[in-house]
PDB file of N, CA, C, O and CB in Angstrom:
ATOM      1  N   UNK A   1      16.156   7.886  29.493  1.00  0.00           N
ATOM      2  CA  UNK A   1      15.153   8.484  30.349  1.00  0.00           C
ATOM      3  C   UNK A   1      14.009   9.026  29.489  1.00  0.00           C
ATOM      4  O   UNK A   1      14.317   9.512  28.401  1.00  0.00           O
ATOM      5  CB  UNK A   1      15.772   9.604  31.219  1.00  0.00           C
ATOM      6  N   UNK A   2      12.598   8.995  29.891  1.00  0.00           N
ATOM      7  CA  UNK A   2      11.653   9.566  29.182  1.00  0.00           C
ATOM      8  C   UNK A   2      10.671  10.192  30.202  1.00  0.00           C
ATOM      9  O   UNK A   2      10.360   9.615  31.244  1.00  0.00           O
ATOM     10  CB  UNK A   2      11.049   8.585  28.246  1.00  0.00           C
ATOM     11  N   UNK A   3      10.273  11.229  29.891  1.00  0.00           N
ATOM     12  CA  UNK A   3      10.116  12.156  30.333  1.00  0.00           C
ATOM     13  C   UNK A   3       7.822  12.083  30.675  1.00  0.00           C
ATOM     14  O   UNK A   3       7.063  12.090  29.706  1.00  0.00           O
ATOM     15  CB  UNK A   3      11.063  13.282  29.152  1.00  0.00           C
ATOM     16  N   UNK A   4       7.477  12.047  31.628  1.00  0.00           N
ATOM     17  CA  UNK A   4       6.301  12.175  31.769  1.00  0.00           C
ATOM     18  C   UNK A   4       6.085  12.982  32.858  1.00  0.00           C
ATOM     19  O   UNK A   4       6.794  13.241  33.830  1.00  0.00           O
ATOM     20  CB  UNK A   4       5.736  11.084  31.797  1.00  0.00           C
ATOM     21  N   UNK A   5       4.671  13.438  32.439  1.00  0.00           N
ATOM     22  CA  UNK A   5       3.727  14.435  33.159  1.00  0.00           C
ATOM     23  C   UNK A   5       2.836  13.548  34.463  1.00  0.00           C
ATOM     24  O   UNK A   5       1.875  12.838  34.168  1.00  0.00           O
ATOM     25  CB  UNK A   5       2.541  15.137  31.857  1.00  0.00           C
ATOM     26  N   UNK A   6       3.236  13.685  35.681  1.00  0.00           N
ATOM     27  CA  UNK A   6       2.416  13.247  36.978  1.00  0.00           C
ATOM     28  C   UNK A   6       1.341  13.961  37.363  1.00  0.00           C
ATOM     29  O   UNK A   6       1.553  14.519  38.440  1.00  0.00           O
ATOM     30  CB  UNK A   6       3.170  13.240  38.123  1.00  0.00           C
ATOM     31  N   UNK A   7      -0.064  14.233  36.773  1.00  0.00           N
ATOM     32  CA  UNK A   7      -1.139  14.898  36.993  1.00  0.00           C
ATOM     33  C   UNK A   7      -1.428  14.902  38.610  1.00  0.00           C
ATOM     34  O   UNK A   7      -1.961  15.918  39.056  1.00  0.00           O
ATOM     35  CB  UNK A   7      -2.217  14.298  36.135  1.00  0.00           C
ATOM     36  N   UNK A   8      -1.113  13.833  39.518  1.00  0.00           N
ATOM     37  CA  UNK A   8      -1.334  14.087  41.380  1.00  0.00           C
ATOM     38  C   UNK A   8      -0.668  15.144  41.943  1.00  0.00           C
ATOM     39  O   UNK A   8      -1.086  15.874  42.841  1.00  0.00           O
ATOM     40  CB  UNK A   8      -0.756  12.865  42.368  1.00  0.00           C
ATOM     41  N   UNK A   9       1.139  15.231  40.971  1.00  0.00           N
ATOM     42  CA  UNK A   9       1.991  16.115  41.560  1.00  0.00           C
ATOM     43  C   UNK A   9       1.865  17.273  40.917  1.00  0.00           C
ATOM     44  O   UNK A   9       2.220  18.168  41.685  1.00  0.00           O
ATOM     45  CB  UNK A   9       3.272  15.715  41.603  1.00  0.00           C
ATOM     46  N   UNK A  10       1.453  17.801  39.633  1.00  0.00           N
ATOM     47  CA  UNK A  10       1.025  18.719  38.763  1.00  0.00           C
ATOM     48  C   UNK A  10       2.998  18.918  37.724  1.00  0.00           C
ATOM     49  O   UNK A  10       3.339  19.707  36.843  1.00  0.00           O
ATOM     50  CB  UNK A  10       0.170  20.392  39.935  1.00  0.00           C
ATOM     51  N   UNK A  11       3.771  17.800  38.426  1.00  0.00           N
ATOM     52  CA  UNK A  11       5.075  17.898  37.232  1.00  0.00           C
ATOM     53  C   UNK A  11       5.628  17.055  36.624  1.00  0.00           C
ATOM     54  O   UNK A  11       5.056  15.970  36.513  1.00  0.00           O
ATOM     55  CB  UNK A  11       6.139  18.331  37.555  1.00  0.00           C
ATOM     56  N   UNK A  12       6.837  17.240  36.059  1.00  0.00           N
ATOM     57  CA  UNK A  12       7.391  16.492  35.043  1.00  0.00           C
ATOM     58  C   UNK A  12       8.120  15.741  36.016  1.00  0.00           C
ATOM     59  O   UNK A  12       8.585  15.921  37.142  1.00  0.00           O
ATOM     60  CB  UNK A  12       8.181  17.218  33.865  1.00  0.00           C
ATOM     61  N   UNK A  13       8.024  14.567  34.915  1.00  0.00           N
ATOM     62  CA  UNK A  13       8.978  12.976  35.901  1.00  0.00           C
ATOM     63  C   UNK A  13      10.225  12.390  34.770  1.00  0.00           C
ATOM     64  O   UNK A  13      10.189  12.645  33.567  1.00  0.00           O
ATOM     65  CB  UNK A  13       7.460  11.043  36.242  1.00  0.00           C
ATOM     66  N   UNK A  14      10.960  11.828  35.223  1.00  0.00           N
ATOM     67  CA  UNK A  14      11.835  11.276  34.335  1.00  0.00           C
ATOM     68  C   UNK A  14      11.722   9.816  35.015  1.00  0.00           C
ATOM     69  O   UNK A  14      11.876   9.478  36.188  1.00  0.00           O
ATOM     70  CB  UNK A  14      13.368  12.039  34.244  1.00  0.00           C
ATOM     71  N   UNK A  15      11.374   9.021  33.782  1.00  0.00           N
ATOM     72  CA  UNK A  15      11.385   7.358  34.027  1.00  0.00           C
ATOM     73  C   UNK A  15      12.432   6.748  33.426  1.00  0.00           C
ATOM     74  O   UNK A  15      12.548   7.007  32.228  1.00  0.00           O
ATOM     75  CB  UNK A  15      10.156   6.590  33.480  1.00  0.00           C
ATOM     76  N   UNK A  16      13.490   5.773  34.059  1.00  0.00           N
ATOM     77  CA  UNK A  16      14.054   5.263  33.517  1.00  0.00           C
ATOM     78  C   UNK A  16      13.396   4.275  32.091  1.00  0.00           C
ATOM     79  O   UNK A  16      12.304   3.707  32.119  1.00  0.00           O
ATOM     80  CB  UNK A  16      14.618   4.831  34.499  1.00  0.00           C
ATOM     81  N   UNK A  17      14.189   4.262  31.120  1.00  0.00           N
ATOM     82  CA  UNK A  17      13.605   3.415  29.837  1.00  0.00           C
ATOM     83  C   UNK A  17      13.339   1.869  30.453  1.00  0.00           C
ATOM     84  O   UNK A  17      12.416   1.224  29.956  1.00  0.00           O
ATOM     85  CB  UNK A  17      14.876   3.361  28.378  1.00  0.00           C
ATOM     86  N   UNK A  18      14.015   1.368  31.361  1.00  0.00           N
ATOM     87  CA  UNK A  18      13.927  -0.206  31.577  1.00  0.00           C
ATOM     88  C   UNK A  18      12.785  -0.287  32.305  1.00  0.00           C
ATOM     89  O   UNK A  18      12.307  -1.369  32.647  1.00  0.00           O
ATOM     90  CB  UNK A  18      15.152  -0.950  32.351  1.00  0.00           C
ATOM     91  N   UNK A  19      12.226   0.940  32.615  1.00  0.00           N
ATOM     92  CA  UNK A  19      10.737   0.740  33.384  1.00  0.00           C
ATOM     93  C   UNK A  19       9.704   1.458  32.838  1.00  0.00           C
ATOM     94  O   UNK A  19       9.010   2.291  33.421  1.00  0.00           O
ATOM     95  CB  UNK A  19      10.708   1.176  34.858  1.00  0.00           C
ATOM     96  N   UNK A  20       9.616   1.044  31.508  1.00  0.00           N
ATOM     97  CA  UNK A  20       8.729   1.731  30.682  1.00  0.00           C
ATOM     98  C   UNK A  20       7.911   0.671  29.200  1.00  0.00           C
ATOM     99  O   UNK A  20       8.511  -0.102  28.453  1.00  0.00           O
ATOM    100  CB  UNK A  20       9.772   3.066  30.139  1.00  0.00           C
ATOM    101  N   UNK A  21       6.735   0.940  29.191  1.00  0.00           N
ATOM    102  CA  UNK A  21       6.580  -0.066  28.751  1.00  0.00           C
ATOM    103  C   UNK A  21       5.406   0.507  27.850  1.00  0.00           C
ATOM    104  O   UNK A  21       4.640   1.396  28.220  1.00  0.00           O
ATOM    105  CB  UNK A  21       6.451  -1.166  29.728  1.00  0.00           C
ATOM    106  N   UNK A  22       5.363  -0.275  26.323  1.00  0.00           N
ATOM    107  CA  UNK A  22       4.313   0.824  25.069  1.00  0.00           C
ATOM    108  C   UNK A  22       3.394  -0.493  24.932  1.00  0.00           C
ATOM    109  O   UNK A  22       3.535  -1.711  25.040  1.00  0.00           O
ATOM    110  CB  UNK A  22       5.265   1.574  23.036  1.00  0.00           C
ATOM    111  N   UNK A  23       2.218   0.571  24.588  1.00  0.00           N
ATOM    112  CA  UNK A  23       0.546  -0.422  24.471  1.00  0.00           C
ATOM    113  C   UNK A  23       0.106   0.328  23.514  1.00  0.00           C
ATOM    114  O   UNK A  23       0.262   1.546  23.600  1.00  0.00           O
ATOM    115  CB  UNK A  23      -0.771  -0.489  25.907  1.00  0.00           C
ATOM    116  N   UNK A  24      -0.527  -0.235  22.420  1.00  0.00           N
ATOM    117  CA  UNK A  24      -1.418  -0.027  21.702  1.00  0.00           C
ATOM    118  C   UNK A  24      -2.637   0.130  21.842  1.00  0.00           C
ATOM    119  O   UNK A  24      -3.189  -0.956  22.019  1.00  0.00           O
ATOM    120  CB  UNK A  24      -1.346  -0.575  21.153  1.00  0.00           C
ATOM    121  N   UNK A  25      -3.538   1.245  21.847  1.00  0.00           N
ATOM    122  CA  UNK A  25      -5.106   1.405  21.620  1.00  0.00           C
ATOM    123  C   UNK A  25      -5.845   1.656  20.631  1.00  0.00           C
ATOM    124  O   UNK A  25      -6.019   2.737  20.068  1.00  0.00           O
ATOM    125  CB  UNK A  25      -5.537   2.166  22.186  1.00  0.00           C
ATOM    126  N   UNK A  26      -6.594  -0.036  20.258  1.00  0.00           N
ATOM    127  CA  UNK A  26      -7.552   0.367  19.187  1.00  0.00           C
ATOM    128  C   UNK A  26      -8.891   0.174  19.266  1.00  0.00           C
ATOM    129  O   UNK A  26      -9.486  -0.822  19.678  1.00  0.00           O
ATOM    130  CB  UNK A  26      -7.271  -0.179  18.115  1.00  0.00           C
ATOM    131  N   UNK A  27      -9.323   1.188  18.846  1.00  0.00           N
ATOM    132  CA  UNK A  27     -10.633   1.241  19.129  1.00  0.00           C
ATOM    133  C   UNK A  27     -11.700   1.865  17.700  1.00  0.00           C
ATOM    134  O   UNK A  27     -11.334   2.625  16.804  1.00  0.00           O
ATOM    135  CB  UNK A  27     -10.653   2.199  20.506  1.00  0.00           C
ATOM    136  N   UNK A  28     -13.038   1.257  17.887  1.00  0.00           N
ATOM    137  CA  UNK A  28     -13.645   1.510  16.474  1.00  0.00           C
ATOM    138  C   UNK A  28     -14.903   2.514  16.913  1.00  0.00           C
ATOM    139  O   UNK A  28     -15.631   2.447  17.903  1.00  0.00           O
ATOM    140  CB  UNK A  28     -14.201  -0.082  15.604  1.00  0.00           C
ATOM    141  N   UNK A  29     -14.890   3.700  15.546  1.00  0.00           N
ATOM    142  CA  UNK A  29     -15.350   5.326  15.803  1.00  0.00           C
ATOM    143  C   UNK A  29     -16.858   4.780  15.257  1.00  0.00           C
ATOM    144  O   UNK A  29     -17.273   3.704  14.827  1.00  0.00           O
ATOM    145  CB  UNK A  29     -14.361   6.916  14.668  1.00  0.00           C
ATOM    146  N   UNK A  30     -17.331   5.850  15.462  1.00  0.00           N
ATOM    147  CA  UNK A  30     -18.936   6.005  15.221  1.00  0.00           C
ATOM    148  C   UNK A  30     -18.921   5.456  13.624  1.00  0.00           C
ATOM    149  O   UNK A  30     -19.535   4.406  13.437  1.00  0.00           O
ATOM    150  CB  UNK A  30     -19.635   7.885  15.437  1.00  0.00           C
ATOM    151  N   UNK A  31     -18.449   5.908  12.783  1.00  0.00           N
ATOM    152  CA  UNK A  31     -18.278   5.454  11.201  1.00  0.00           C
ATOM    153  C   UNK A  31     -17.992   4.635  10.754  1.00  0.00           C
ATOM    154  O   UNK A  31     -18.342   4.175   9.667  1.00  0.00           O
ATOM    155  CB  UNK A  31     -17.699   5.858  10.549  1.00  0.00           C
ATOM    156  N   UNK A  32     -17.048   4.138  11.743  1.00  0.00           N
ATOM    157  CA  UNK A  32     -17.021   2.594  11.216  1.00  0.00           C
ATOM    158  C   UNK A  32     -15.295   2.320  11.419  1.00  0.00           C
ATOM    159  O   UNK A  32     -14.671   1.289  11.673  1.00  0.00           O
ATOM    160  CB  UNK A  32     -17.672   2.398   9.259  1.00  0.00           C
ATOM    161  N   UNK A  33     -14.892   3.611  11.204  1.00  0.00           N
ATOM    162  CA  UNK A  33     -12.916   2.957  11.045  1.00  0.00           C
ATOM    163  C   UNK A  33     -12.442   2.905  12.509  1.00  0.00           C
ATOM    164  O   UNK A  33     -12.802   3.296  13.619  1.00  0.00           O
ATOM    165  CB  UNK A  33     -11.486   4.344  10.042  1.00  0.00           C
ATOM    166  N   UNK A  34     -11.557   2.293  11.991  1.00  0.00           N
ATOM    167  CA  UNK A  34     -10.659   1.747  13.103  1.00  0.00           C
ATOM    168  C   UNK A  34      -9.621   3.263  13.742  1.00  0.00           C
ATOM    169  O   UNK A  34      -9.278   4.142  12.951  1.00  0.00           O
ATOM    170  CB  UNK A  34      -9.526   0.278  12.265  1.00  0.00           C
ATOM    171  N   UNK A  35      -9.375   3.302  14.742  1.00  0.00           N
ATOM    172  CA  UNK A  35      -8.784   4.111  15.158  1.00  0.00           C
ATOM    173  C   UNK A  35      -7.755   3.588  16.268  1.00  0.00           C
ATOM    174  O   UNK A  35      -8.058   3.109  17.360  1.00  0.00           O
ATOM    175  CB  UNK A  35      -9.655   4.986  15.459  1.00  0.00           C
ATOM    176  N   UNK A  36      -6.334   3.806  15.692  1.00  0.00           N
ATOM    177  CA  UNK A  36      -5.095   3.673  16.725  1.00  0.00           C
ATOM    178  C   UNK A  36      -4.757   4.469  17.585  1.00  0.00           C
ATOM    179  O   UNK A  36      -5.014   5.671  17.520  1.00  0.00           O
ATOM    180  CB  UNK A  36      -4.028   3.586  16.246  1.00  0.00           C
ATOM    181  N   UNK A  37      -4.002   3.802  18.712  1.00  0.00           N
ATOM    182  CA  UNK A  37      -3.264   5.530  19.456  1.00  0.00           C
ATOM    183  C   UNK A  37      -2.420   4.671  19.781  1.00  0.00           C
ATOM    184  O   UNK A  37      -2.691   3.480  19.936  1.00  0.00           O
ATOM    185  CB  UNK A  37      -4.001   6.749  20.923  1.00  0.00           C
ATOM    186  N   UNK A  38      -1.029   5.298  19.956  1.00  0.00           N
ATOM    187  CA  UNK A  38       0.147   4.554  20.366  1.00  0.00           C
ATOM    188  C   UNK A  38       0.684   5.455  21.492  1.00  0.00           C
ATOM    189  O   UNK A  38       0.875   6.667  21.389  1.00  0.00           O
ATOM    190  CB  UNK A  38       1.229   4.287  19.139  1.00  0.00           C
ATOM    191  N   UNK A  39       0.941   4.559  22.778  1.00  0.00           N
ATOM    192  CA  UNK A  39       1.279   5.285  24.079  1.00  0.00           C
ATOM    193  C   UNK A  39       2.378   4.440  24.989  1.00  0.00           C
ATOM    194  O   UNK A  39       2.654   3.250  24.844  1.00  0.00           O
ATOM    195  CB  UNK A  39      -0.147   5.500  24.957  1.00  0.00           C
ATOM    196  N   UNK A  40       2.848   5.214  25.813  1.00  0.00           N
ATOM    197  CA  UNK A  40       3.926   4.612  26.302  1.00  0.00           C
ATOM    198  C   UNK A  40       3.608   4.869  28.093  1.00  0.00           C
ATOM    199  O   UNK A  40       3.320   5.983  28.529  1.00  0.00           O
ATOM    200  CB  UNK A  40       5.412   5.346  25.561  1.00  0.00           C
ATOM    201  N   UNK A  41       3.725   3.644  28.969  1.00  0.00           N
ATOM    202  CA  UNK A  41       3.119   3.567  30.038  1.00  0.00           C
ATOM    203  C   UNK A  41       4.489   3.341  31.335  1.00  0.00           C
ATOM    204  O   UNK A  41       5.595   2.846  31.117  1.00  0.00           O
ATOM    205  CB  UNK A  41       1.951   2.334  29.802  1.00  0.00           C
ATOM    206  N   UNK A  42       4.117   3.724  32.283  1.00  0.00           N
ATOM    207  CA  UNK A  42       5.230   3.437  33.367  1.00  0.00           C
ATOM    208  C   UNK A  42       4.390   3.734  34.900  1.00  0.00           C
ATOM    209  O   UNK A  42       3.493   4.553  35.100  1.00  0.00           O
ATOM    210  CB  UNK A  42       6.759   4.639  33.102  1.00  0.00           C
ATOM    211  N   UNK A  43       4.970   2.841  35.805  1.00  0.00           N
ATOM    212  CA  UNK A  43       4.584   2.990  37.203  1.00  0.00           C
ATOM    213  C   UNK A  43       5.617   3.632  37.494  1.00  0.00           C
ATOM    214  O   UNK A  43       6.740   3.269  37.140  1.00  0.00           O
ATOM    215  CB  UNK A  43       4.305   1.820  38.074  1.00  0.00           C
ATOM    216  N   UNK A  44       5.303   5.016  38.401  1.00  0.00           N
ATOM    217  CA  UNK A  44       6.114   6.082  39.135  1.00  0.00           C
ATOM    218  C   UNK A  44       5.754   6.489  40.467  1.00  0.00           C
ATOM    219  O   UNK A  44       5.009   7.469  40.488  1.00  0.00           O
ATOM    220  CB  UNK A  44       6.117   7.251  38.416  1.00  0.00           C
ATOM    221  N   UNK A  45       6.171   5.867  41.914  1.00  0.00           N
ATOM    222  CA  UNK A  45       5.529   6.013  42.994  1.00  0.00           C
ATOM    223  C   UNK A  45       4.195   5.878  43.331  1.00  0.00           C
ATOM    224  O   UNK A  45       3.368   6.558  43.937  1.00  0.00           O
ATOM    225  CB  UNK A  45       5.772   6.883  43.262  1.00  0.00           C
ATOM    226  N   UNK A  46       4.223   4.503  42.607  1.00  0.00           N
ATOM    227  CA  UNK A  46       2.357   4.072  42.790  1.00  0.00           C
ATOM    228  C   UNK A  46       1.387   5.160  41.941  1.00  0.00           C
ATOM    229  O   UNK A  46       0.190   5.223  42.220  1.00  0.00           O
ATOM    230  CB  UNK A  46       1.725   4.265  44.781  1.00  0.00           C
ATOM    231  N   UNK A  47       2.030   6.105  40.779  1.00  0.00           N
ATOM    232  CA  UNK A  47       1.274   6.829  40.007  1.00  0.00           C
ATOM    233  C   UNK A  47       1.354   6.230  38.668  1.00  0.00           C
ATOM    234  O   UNK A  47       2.331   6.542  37.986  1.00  0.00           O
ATOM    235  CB  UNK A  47       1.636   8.191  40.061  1.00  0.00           C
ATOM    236  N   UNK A  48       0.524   5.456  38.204  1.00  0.00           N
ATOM    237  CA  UNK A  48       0.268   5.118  36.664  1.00  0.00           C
ATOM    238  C   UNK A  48       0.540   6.251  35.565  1.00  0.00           C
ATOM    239  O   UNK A  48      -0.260   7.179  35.448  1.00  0.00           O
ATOM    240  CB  UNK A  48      -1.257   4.722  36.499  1.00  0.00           C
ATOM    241  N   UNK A  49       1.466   6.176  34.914  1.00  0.00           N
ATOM    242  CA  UNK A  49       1.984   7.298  33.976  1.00  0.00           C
ATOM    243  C   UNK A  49       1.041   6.821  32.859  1.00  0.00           C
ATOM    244  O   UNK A  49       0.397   5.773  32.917  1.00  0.00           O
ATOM    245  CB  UNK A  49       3.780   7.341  33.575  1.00  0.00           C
ATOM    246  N   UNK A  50       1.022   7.704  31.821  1.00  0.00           N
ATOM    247  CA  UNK A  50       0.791   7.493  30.404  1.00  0.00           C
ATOM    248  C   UNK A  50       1.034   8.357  29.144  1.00  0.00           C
ATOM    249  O   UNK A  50       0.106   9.107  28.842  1.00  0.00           O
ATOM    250  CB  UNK A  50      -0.339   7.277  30.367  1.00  0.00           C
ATOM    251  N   UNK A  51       2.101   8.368  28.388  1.00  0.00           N
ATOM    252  CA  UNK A  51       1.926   9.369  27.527  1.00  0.00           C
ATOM    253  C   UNK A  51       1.702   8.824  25.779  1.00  0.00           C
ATOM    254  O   UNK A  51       2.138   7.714  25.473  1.00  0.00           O
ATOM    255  CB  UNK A  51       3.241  10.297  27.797  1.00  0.00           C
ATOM    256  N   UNK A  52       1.215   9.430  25.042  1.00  0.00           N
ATOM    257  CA  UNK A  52       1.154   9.691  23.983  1.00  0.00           C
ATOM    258  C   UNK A  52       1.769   9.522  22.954  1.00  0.00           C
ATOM    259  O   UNK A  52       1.309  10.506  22.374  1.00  0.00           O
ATOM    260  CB  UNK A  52       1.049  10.347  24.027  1.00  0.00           C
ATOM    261  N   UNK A  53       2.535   9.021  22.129  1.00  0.00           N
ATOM    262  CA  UNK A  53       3.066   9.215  21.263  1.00  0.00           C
ATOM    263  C   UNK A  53       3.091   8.884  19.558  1.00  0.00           C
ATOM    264  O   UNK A  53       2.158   8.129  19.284  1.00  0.00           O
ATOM    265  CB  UNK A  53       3.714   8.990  21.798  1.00  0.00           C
ATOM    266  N   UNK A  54       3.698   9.156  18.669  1.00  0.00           N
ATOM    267  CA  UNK A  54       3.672   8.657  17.171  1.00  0.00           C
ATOM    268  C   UNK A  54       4.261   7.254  17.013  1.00  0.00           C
ATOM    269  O   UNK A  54       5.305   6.800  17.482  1.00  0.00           O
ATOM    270  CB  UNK A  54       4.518   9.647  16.214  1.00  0.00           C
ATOM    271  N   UNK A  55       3.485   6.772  16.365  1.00  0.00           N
ATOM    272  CA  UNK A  55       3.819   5.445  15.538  1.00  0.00           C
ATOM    273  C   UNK A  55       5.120   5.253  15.315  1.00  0.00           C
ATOM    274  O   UNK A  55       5.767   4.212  15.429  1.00  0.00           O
ATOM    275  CB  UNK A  55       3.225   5.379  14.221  1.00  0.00           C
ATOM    276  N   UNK A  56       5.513   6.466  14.944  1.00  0.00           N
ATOM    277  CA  UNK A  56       6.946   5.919  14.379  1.00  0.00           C
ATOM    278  C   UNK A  56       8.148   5.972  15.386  1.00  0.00           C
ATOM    279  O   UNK A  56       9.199   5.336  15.315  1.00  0.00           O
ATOM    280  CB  UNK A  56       7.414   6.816  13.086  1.00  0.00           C
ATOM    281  N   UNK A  57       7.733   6.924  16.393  1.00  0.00           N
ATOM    282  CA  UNK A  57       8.506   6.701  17.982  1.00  0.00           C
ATOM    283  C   UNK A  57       7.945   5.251  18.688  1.00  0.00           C
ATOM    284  O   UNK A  57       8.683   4.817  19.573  1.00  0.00           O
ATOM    285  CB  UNK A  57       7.999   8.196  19.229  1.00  0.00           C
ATOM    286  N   UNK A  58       6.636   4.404  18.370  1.00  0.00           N
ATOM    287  CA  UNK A  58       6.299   3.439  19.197  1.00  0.00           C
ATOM    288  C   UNK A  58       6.740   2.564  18.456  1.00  0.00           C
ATOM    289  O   UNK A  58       6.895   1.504  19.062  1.00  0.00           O
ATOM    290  CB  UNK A  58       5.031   3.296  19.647  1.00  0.00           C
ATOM    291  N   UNK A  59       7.048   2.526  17.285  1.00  0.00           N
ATOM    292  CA  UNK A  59       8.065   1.294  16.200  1.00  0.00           C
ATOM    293  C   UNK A  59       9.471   1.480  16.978  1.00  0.00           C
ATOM    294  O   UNK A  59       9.946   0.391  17.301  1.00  0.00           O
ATOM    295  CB  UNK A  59       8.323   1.844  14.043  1.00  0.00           C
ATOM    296  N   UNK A  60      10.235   2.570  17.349  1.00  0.00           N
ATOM    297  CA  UNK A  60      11.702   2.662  17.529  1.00  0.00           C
ATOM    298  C   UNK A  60      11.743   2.058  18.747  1.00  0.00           C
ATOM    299  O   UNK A  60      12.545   1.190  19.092  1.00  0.00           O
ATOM    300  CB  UNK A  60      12.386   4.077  17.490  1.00  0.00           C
ATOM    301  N   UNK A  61      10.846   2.541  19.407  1.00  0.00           N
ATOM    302  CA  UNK A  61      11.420   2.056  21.131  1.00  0.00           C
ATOM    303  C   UNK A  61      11.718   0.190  20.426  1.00  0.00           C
ATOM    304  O   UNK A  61      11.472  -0.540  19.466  1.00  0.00           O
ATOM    305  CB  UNK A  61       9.511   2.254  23.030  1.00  0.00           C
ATOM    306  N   UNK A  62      12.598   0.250  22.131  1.00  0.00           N
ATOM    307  CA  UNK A  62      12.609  -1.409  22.416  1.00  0.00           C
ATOM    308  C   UNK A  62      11.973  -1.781  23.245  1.00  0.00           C
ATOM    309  O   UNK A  62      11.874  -3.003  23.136  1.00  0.00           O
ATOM    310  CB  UNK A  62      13.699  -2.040  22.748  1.00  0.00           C
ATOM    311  N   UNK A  63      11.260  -1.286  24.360  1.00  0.00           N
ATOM    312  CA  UNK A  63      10.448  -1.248  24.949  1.00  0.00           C
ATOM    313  C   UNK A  63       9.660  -2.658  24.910  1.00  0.00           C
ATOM    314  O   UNK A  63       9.599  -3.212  23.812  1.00  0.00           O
ATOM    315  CB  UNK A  63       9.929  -0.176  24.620  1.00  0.00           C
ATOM    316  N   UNK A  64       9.093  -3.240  25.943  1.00  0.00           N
ATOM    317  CA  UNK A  64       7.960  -4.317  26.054  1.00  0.00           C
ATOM    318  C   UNK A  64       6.605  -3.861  25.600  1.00  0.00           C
ATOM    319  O   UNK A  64       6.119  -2.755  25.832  1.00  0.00           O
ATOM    320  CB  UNK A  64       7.794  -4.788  27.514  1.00  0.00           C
ATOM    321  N   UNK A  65       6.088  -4.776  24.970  1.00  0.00           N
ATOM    322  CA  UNK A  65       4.627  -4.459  24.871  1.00  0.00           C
ATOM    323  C   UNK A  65       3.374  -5.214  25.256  1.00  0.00           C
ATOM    324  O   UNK A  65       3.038  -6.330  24.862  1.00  0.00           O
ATOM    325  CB  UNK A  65       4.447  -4.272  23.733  1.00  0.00           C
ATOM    326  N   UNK A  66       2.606  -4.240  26.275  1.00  0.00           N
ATOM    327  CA  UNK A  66       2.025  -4.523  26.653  1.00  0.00           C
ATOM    328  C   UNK A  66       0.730  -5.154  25.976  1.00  0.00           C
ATOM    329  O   UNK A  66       0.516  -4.421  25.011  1.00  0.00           O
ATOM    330  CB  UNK A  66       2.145  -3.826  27.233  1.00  0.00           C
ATOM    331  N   UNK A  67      -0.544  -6.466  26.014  1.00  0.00           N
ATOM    332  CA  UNK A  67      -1.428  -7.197  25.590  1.00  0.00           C
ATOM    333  C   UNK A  67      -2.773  -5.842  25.801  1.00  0.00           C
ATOM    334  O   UNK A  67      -3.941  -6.080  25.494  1.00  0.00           O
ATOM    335  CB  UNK A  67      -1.447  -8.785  26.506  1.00  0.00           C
TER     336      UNK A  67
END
């Protein structure tokens, strides 16, 4: 189970892992470098989840990854 924040309902959700799924965001800063964010995504009653996380938690999952 992993645990996300539902901003419509203002609480915490628990998503099963088999319905959870990690995407990579990269995107390039005013300076020039590259900038990652690694996040982990799930549909929860027609509410698009999204949370946050470290590299080295988005290496462990088994999780699908999203394009």
């Amino acid at each position: 189970m992993m645990r996300f924040y539902n901003v419509r309902t203002r609480d915490f959700v628990d998503v099963d892992d088999k319905a959870v799924t990690k995407k990579k965001y990269v995107r390039q800063t005013k300076n020039g470098k590259t900038q990652t964010r690694y996040a982990v995504r799930a549909n929860y009653n027609g509410a698009a989840l999204t949370k946050f996380i470290s590299e080295s938690t988005f290496l462990s999952l088994s999780a699908p990854e999203e394009s």
